[in-house]
N, C-alpha and C positions, 0 to 999 in steps of 0.2 A: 596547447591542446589540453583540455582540462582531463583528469584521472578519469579511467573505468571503474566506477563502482561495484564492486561482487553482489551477487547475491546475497551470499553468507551476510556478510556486512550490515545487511539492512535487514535481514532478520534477529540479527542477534537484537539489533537497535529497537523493532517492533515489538519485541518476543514472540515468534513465532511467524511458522509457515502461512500458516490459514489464515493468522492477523495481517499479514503484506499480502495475501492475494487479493481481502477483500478489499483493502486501503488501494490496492491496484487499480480493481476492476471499477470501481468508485472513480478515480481521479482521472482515469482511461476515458471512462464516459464522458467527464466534467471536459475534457481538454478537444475528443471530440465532437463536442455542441458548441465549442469555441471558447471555451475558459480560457484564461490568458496565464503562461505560464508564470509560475512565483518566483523562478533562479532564473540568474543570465546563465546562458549554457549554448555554446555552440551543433551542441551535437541536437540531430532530425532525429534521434530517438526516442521516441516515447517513454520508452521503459525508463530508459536513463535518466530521462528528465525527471519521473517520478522519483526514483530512486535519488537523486540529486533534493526533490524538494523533501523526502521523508529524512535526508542526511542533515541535512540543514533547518529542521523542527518549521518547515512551512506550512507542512499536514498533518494530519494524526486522526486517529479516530477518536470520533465524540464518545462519550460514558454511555451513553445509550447502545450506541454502536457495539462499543466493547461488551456490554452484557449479552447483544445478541449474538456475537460469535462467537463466546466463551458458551451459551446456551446450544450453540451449533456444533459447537466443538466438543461437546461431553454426549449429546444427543449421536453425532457419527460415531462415537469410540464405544457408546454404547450399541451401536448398530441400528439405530432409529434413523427416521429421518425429519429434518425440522421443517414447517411450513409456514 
């Protein structure tokens, strides 16, 4: 049975909270329109399974990506909101 990944883990890996939510909610999408998963992995978990492919460098976020949620990210702390 393969390890439970932590959370912690995969954030420290990402940097940050906000940069694994939105690599989440992205690859969550991709998997329910029928993306095929990138690891062998036993486990019906979702989450895990991401967590699994962000452990093992199958996803990441693109450079574009990362400016707009480092722009979303200074935008919240400042009390804005980005659209």
């Amino acid at each position: 049975m393969a390890r439970l990944i932590r959370e912690e883990e995969v954030i420290e890996k990402v940097g940050g909270r906000f940069i694994l939510s939105s690599m989440v909610q992205k690859r969550l999408r991709e998997l329910m329109s029928g993306a095929q998963r990138l690891v062998e992995s036993d486990s019906r978990d979702a989450l895990q399974i991401i967590y699994q492919e962000i452990m093992e460098d199958k996803i990441a976020l693109g450079a574009g990506e990362e400016a707009q949620e480092e722009a979303g990210v200074r935008a919240a702390l400042r009390g804005g909101s980005r659209m």
